[in-house]
N, C-alpha and C positions, 0 to 999 in steps of 0.2 A: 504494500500500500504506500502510495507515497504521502510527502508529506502535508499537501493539500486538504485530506481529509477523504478523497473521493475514492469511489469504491474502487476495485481492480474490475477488469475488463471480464471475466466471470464472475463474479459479484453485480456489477451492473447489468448483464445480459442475466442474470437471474434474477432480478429485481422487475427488469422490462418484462418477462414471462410473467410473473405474477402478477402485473398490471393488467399485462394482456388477459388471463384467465377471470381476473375482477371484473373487465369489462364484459366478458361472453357471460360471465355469472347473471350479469343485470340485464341481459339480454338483448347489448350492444355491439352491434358488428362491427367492428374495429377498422377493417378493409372493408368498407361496402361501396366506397365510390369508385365507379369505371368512366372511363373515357373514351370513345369512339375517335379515332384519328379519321381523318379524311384523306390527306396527302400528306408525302413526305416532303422535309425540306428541300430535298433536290428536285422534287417536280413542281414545286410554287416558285422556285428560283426559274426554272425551266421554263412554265407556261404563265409566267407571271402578267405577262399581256392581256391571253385569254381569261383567265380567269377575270382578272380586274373589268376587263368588257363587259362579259356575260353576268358581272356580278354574284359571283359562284361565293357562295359559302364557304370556309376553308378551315378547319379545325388541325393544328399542329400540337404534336408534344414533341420534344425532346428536355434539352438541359439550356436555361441561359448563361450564357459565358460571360454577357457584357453588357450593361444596364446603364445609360445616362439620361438621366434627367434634363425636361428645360423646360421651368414652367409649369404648367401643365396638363405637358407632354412628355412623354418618353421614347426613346426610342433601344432597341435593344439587338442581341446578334443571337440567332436561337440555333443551338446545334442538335442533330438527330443522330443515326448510323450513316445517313446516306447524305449530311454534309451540313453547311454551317449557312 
């Protein structure tokens, strides 16, 4: 344990497990939210034209890499498996 106070890395993953089973206890699904992707980032980089025309709906997940503010607004850089 170090000097911190904070549990070791088995101590805290068994901590989180018994959280987790408190919650299924009370009858809450821990994981219940899903997300349907639409396209990946390398095909809205791709047909970034069409879509934008046709007004297509566009649903992405991946990971944000880069977040700036202005304003606002924001603008950001969204990475997937098939590109950034």
């Amino acid at each position: 344990m170090s000097g911190t106070g904070a549990p070791s890395g088995g101590q805290e993953r068994e901590q989180r497990a018994l959280k987790l089973e408190r919650l299924r206890s009370l009858g809450i699904v821990p994981y219940a939210y899903s997300f349907r992707r639409t396209h990946a980032v390398a095909e809205v980089v791709r047909d970034e034209a069409s879509l934008a025309a046709a007004g297509a709906p566009v649903s992405l997940a991946g990971r944000i890499m880069a977040l700036r503010g202005h304003g606002h607004t924001a603008f950001g850089h969204l990475k997937d498996a098939t590109g950034r």
